[in-house]
N, C-alpha and C positions, 0 to 999 in steps of 0.2 A: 393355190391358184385354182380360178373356175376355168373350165374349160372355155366356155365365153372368152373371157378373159387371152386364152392362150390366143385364141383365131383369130381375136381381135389383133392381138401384139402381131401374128403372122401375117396381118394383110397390111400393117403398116411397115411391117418391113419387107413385103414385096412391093409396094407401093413407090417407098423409098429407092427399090432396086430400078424399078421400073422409070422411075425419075432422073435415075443416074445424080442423085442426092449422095451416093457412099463414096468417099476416095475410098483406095486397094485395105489400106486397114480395118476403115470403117464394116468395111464388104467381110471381107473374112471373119471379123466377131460376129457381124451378122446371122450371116450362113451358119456358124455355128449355133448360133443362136436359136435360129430357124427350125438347125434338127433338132435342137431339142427339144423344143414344143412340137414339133412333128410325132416325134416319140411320145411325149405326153399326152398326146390328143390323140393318135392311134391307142396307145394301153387305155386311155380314160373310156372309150368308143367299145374296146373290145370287154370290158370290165361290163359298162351297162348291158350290151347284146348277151354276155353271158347272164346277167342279175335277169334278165326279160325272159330269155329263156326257160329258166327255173323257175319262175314265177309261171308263164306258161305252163308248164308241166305240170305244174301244182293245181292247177283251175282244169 
């Protein structure tokens, strides 16, 4: 998965939330859902700021 990708999926299932579109089910896979592209997109974020770094350091 692109990171694109995950922020996209995030803002359609806040969007969702925010629409009150989820019965109580729906809502709880979400959420879970949600962290885990939360998690994805924070490590993929922290992964490039390190790659930038080093490349910095190296110029």
């Amino acid at each position: 998965m692109k990171y694109e990708q995950a922020v996209h999926e995030l803002e359609t299932i806040v969007q969702r939330l925010e629409n009150n579109e989820l019965n109580l089910d729906e809502m709880s896979s979400e959420l879970k859902r949600a962290q885990q592209l939360i998690k994805f997109c924070k490590d993929r974020l922290t992964k490039s700021d390190e790659e930038i770094k080093k490349i910095l350091e190296n110029n």
